[in-house]
N, C-alpha and C positions, 0 to 999 in steps of 0.2 A: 578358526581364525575370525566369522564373524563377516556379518553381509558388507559388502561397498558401503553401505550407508554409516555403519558401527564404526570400521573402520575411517571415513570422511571423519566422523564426531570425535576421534582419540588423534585425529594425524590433526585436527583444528585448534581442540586440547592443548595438544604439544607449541602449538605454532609453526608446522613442519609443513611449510605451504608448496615446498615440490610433491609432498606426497599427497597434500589436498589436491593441487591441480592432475595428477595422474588419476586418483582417485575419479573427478569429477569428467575427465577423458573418459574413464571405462564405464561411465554410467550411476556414478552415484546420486542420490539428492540431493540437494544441495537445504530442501528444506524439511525432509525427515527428520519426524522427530523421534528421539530415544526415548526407550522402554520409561526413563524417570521424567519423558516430557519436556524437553531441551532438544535447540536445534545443533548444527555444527556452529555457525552464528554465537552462538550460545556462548558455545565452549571455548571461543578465540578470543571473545570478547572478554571471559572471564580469566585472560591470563593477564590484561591490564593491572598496573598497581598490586600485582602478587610479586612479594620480594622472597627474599632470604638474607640471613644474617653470614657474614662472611668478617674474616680478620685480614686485615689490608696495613702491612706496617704498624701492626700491634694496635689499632684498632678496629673496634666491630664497628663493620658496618651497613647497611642493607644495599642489595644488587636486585635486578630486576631478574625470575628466576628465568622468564623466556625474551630474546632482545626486540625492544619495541618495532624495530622494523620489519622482523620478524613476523609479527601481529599484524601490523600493518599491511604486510602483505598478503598474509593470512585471509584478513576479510576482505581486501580486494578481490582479488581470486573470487572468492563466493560470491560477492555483491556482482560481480561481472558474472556470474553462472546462473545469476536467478535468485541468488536469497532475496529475501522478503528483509528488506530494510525497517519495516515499522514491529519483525518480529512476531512472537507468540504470545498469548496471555500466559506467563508461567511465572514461578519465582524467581529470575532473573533479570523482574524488570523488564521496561523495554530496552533496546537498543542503544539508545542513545543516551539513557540512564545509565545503563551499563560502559560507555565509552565515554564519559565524562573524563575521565583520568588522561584521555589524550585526544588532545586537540585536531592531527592528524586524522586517528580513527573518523572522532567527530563527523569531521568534513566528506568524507568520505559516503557518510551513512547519508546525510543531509543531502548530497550531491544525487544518492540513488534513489533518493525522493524520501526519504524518515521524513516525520510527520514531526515538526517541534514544539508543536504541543499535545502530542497525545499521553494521555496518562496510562501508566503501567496498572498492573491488577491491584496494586491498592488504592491507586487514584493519584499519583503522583506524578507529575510533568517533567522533563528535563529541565525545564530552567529553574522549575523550585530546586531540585537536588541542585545544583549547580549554583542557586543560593544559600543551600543552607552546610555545601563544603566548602563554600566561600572564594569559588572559579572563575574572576572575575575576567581573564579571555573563552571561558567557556559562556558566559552570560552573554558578554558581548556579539559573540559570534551568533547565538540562537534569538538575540534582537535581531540581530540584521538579516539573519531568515526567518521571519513569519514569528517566532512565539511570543506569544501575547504574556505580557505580567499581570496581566488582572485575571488570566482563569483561575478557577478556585479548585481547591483540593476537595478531599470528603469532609475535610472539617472544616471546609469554609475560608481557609486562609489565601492568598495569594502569593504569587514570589514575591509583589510589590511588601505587602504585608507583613514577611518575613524577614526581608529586608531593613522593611523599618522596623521593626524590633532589632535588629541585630545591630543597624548604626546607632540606636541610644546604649545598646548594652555595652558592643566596642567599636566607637566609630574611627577610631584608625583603621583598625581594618575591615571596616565594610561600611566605610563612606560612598567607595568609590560605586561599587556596586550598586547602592542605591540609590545614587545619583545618576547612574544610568537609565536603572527602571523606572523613576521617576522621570524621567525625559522621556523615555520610551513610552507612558503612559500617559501622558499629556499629547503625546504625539498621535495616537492609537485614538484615543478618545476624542478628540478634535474631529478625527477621518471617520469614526465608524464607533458603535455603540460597547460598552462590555461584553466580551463572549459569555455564553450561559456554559458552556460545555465545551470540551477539548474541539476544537476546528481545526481540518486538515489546514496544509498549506500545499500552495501549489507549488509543482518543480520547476524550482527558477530557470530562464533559459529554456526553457524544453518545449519540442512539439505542443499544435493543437490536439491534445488528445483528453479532453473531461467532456465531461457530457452536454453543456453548453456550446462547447465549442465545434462538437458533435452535429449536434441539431442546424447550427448556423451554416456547418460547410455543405451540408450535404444532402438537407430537407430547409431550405428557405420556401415558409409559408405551408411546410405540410409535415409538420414532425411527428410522425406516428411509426413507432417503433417499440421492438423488445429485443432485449437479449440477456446474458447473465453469462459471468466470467465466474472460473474456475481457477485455483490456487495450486494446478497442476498441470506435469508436462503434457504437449498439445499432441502428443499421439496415445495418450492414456485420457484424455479428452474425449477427442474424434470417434476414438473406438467406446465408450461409455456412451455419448449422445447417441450415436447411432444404433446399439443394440437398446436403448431406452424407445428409440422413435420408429424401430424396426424398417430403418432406411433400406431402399432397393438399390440406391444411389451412391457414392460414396470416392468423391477425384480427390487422391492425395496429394499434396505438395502443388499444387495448380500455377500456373505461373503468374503472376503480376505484372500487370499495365498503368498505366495512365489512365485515370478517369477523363472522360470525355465529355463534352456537355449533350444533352438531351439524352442520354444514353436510355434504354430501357434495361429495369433489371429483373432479373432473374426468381422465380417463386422459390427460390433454395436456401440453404443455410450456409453462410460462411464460419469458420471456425481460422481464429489466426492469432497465429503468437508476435508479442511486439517484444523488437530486438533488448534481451537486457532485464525482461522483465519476469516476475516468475508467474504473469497470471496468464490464460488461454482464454480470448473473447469469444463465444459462441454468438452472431447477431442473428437471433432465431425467426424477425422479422422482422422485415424494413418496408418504409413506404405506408404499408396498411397492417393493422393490428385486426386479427381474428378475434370473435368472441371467444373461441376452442383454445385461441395462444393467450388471449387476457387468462381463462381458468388453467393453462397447463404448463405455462413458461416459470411462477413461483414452483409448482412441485415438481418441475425438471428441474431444476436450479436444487431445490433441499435433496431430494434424490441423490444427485451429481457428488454432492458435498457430503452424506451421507454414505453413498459405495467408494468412493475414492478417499475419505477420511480426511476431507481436508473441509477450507472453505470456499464455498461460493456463496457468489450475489446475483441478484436480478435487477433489472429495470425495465417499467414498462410507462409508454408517453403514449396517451389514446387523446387523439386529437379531437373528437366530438365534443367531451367536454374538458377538456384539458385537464383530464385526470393524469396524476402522475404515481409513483407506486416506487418501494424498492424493499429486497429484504438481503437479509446477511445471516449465513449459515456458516457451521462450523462443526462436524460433521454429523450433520444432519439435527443440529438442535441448532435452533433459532439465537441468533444473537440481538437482531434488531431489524423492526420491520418498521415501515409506516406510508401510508397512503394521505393525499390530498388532492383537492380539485382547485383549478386558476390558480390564484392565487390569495388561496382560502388558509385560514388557521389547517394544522393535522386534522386529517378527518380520524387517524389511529398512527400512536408511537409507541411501541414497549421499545425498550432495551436491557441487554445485561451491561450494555458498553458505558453508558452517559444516563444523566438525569436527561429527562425531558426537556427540548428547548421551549418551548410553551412560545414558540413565535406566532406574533400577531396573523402572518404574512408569511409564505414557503413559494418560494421559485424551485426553479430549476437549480440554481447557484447551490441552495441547499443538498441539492442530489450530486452537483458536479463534485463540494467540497468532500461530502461524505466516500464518494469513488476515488478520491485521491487521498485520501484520508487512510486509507484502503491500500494505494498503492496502483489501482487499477486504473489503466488507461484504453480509449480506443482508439484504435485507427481510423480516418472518415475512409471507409471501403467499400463497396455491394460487390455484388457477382452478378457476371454474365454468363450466358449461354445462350452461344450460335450452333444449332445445328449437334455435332458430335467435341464441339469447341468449347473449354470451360476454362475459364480463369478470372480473376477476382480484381477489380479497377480498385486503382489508390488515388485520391483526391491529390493533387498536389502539395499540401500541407503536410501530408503523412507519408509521402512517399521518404521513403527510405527507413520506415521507421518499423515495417512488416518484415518479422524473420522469415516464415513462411504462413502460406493460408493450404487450407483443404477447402471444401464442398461438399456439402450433404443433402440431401434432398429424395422426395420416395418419389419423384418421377423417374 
């Protein structure tokens, strides 16, 4: 019959979102991926715009073969269980490429943070596809979240650029279009320079939770921290970090409080899932950054990403000289790393993901956009310990937004 997970991927296929949510009741993944590299995501998405031909009063005519609402509920379901809204690198495009054919999905994805301008594994954006099948509520809608018309593809073109080729070629219908992006692009460029490279956007609406926002709630004046999120359930986590760090330590489920002011925190690890979301934060230091966690927080991070087959990231803020740092794995091969000091040019950038931004200047903003870009959020949280007492304090900002935390630590 074939694991929970195969099953999930053929009941998302179908559009048969009671047997996705039963499915996803008894333990399935919701972001395993199948033997040919497709998630369930995948498979729901690609029942949009699939018809059939049918005679209807003696004429043919095309039906949707699975009913849109159907789909719709489909990937609600999952995006409420943890899928990864921005997707896998595979031949299905991203996401929101893929859900271009309905507006509904769209919003949905957009909603659980999809990134609207990240390009798919050829290099392609949702709003170029969406101008070049000539979408003009689907254009509209990825203006008004975050996607830029001037990022460029691999050939150099832009949505704006496509656009305007298409209203000389047929401007009835695709005036309107690009007379959007051209407003949209005037608009963009007044505020803020051309993007070099696909740039997250942030989730409209939503908690303090990127890494600016990080630093500001909960180290004013002293931001010195590591940690690195994982792309996996947070008790397949907890138990990976701690046979890696050969914890003596280890309070499951700990309960959560109110951050307090002057509070002292704890030398331990918090590990915590944010409600909704599919990644698990490890904050492996807070406060003060080791020279042992500057060299062993990257190779716990590719490790992590490597025995559990998925992706993590790291970050690390060393407040001496405002060295910043981040890498992105994917199981266990590097997808994009890059370090820099103040706010100095890269001191090092590869990636498989983007060209190099070749910026003058890299903040923190640069690390915040890249972690939402991503999909990954943090809680402002630390952990205490009174005595035989362990539980993990939420900053007011992020209270409510913690499914559960653990504790680890070799004292």
């Amino acid at each position: 019959m074939g694991s929970r997970n195969d099953q999930l991927y053929k009941a998302a296929d179908r559009a048969d979102f009671r047997r996705v949510v039963k499915l996803i009741r008894e333990g399935a993944d919701v972001n395993a991926v199948s033997r040919d590299g497709y998630t369930a995501l995948d498979a729901a998405l690609a029942g949009i715009g699939f018809v059939k031909s049918k005679v209807v009063a003696g004429k043919l005519v095309t039906i949707p073969v699975y009913a849109p609402e159907d789909i719709q509920r489909t990937v609600q379901e999952l995006l409420s269980a943890g899928a990864n809204p921005n997707g896998f690198r595979n031949e299905c495009g991203s996401p929101l490429i893929s859900a271009s054919g309905s507006l509904p999905v769209l919003r949905l994805l957009v909603k659980a943070g999809a990134n609207p301008n990240l390009p798919d594994a050829a290099g392609q954006t949702p709003l170029l596809a969406a101008v070049y099948s000539g979408r003009a509520g689907v254009v509209q809608y990825l203006l008004e979240h975050g996607a830029d018309p001037r990022v460029k593809n691999r050939e150099g073109k832009t949505a704006l650029d496509v656009a305007k080729q298409r209203n000389r070629e047929r401007p009835a219908k695709s005036r309107a279009i690009y007379e959007m992006l051209q407003k949209a692009a005037s608009k963009q460029a007044a505020a803020k320079p051309a993007a070099v490279a696909a740039k997250p956007a942030r989730a409209a609406g939503g908690p303090k939770l990127g890494i600016k926002d990080f630093t500001a709630l909960m180290y004013r004046g002293h931001p010195e921290w590591s940690l690195f999120a994982v792309q996996a359930p947070m008790a397949k986590v907890a138990a990976e970090f701690a046979r890696l760090t050969k914890t003596k330590r280890w309070e499951k489920n700990v309960p959560l409080k109110p951050a307090r002011p002057y509070e002292q925190l704890a030398r331990v690890t918090v590990v915590a899932r944010v409600n909704g979301n599919p990644w698990t934060v490890v904050f492996r230091s807070l406060f003060v950054v080791s020279t042992s966690e500057l060299a062993s927080v990257p190779k716990e991070a590719r490790a992590m990403s490597s025995k559990l087959k998925t992706k993590a990231m790291y970050f690390i803020l060393e407040d001496t000289a405002s060295a910043m740092g981040y890498g992105l794995y994917e199981k266990g091969a590097v997808l994009e790393e890059a370090d820099w000091e103040g706010e100095s040019a890269f001191a090092r950038f590869q990636s498989t993901l983007r060209d190099n931004p070749e910026l003058e200047h890299v903040t923190d903003e640069f690390a915040d956009e890249t972690f939402r870009w991503q999909g990954i959020y943090l809680p402002a949280c630390y952990p205490r310990v009174e005595g035989k007492k362990v539980w993990v304090a939420v900053a007011k900002e992020s209270q409510g937004t913690i499914e559960r935390a653990a504790v680890i630590g070799r004292s």
